[in-house]
VEXDO-73366 format. One record per residue: residue in three letters; chain; x, y, z of N, C-alpha, C in turn. Coordinates in Angstrom, 1 decimal, always signed. Atoms other than C-alpha are relative to their C-alpha. Example, Ala and Ser with C-alpha at 12.3 -4.5 7.8 and 13.67 -1.06 7.14 Angstrom:
<atoms>
ATOM  residuo  cadena     nxx     nyy     nzz    caxx    cayy    cazz     cxx     cyy     czz
ATOM      ALA       A    +0.9    -1.2    +0.0   +12.3    -4.5    +7.8    +0.9    +1.2    +0.0
ATOM      SER       A    -0.9    -1.1    +0.0   +13.7    -1.1    +7.1    -0.8    +1.1    +0.8
</atoms>
This chain:
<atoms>
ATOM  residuo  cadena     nxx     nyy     nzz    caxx    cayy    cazz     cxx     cyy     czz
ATOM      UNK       A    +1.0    -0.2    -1.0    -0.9   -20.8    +1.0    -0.3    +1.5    +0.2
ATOM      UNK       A    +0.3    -1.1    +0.3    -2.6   -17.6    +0.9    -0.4    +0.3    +1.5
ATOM      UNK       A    +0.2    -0.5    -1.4    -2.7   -15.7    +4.6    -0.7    +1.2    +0.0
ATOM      UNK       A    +1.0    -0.8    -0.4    -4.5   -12.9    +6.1    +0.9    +1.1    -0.5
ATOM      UNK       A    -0.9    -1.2    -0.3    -3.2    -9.2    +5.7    -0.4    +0.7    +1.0
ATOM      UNK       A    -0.5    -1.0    -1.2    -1.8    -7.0    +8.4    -0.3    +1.3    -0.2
ATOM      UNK       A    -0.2    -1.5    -0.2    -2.8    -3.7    +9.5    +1.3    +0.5    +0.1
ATOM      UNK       A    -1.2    -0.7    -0.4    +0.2    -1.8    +9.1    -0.2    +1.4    +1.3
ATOM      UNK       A    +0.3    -1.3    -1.0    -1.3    +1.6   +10.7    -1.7    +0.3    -0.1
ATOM      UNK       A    +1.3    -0.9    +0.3    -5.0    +3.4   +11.0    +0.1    +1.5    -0.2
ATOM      UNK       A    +0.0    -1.2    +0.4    -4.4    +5.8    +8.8    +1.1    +0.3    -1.1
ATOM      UNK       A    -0.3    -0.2    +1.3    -2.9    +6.9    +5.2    +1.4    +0.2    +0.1
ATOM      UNK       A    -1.0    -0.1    +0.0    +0.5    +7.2    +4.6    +0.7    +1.2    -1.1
ATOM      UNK       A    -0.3    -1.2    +0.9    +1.4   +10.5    +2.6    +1.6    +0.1    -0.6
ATOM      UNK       A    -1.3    -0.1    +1.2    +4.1   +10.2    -0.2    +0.5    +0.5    -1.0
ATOM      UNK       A    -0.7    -0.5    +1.4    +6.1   +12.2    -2.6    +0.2    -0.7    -0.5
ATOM      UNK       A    -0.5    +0.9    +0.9    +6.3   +10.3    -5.6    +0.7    +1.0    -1.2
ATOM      UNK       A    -0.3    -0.6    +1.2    +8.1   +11.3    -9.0    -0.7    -0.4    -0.7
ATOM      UNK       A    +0.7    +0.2    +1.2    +6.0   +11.7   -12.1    +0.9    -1.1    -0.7
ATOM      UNK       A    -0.7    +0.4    +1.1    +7.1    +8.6   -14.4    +0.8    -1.4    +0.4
ATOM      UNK       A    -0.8    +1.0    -0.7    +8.5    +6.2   -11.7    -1.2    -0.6    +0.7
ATOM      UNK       A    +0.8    +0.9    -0.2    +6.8    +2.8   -10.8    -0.1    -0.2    +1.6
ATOM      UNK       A    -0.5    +0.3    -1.2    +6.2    +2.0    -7.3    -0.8    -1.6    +0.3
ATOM      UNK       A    +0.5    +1.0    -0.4    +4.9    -1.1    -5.4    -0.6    -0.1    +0.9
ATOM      UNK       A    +0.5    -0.4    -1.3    +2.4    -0.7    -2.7    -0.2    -1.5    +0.5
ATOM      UNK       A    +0.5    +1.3    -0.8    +2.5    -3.7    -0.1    -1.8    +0.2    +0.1
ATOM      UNK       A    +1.5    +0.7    +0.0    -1.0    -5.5    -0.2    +0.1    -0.5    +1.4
ATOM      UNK       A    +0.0    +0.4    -0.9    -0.1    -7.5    +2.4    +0.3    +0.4    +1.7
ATOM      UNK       A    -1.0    -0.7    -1.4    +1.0    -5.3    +5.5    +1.1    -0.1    +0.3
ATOM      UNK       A    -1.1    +0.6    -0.6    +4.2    -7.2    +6.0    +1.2    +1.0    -0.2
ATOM      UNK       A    -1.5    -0.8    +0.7    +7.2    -4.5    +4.6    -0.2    +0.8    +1.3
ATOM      UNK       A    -0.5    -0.6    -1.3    +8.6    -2.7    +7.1    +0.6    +1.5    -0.8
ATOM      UNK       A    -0.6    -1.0    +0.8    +9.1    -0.1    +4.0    -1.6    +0.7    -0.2
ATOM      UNK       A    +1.2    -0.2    +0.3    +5.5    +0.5    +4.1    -0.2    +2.1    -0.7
ATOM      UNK       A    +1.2    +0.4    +0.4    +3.3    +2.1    +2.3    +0.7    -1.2    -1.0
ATOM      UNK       A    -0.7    +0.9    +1.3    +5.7    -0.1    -0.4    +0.7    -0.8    +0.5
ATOM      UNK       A    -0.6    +1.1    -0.4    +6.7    -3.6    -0.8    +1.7    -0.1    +0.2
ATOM      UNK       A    -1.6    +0.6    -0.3   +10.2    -4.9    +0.7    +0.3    -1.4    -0.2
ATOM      UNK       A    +0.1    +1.1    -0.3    +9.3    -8.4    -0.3    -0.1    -0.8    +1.3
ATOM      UNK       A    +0.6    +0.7    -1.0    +7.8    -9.5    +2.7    -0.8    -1.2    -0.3
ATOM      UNK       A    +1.5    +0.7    +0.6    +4.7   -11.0    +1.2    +0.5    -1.9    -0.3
ATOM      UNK       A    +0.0    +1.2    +0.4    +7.0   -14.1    +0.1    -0.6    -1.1    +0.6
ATOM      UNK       A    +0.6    +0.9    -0.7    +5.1   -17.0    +0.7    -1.3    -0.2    +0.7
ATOM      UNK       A    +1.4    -0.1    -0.5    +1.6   -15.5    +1.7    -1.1    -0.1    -1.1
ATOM      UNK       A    +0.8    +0.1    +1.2    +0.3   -15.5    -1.8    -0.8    +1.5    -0.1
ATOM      UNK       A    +0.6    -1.5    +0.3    -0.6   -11.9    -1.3    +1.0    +0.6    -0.9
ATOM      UNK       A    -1.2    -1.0    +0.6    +1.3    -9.8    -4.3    -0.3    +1.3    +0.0
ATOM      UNK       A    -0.2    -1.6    +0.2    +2.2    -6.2    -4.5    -0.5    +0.6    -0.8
ATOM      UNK       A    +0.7    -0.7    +1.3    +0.0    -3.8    -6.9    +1.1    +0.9    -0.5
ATOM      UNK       A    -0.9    -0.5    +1.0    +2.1    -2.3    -9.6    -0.9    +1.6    +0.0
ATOM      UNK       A    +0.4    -1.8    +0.2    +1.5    +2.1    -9.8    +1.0    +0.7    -0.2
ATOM      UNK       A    -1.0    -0.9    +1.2    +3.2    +4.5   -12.2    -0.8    +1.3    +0.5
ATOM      UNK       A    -0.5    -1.1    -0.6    +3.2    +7.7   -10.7    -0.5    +1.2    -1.4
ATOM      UNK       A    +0.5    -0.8    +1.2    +1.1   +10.1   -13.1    +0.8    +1.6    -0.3
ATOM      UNK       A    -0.2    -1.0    +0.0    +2.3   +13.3   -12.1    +1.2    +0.5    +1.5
ATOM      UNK       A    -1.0    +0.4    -0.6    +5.2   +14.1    -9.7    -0.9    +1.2    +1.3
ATOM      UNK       A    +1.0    -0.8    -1.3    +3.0   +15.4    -5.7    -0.2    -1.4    +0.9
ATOM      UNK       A    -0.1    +1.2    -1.1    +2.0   +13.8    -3.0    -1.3    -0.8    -0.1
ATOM      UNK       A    +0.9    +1.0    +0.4    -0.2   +10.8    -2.7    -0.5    -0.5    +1.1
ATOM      UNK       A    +0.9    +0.8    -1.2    -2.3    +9.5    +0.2    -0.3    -1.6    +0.1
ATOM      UNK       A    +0.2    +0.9    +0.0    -1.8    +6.3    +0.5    -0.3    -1.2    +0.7
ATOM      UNK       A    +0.7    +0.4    -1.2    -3.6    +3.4    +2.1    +0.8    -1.0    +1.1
ATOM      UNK       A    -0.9    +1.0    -0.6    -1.6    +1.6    +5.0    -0.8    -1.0    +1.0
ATOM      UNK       A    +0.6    +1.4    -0.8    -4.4    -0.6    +6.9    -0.7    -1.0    -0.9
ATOM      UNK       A    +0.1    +0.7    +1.1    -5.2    -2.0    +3.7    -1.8    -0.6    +0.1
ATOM      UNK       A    +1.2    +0.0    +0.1    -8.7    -1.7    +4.2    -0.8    +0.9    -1.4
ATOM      UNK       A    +0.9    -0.6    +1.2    -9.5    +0.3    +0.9    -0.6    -0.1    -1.0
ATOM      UNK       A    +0.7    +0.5    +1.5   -11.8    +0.1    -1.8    +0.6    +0.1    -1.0
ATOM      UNK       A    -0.5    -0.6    +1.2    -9.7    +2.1    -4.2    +1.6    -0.3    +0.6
ATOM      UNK       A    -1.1    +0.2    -0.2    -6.2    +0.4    -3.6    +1.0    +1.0    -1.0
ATOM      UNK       A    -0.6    +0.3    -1.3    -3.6    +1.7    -3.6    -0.2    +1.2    +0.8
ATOM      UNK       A    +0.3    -0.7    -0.8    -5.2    +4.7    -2.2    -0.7    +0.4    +1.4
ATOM      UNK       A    +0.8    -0.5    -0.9    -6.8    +6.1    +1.1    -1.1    +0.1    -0.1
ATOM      UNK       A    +1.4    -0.5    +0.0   -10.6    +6.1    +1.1    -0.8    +0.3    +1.3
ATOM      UNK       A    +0.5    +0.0    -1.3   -11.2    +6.2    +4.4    -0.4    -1.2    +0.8
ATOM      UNK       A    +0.5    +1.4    +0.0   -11.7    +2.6    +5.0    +0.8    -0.2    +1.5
ATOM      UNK       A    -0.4    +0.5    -1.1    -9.7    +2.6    +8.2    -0.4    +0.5    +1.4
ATOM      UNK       A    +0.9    -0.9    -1.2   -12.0    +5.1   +10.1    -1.6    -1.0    +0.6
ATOM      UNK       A    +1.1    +0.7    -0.6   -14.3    +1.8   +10.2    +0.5    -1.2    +0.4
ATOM      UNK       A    -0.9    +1.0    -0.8   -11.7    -0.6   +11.6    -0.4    +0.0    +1.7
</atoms>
């Protein structure tokens, strides 16, 4: 059964990543590890988007999950 997703916040979540290492951005809002999945999601039919880390800086990432360009920030939560 596929459910709604959760606002986690209004407004981007800024992340050091390392170049070369995978991460997993919750889709769903539910992780409490946010911007990344903690397996929450089990059971909502919403899955986690897979992202490989191009270059090792920080990353803007989207946590009301209102964005066009997942898994990033576009501003999509300044129309929430």
């Amino acid at each position: 059964m596929s459910e709604k997703i959760q606002i986690n916040k209004t407004g981007p979540s800024t992340i050091e990543l390392e170049e070369g290492k995978t991460y997993w951005w919750c889709r769903c809002g539910r992780s409490k590890e946010q911007p990344f999945c903690d397996g929450s999601h089990g059971g909502t039919g919403i899955e986690p988007m897979e992202y490989k880390a191009r270059s090792s800086r920080k990353f803007r990432f989207c946590a009301c999950k209102a964005t066009k360009k997942p898994p990033f920030c576009d501003g999509g939560h300044l129309e929430l």
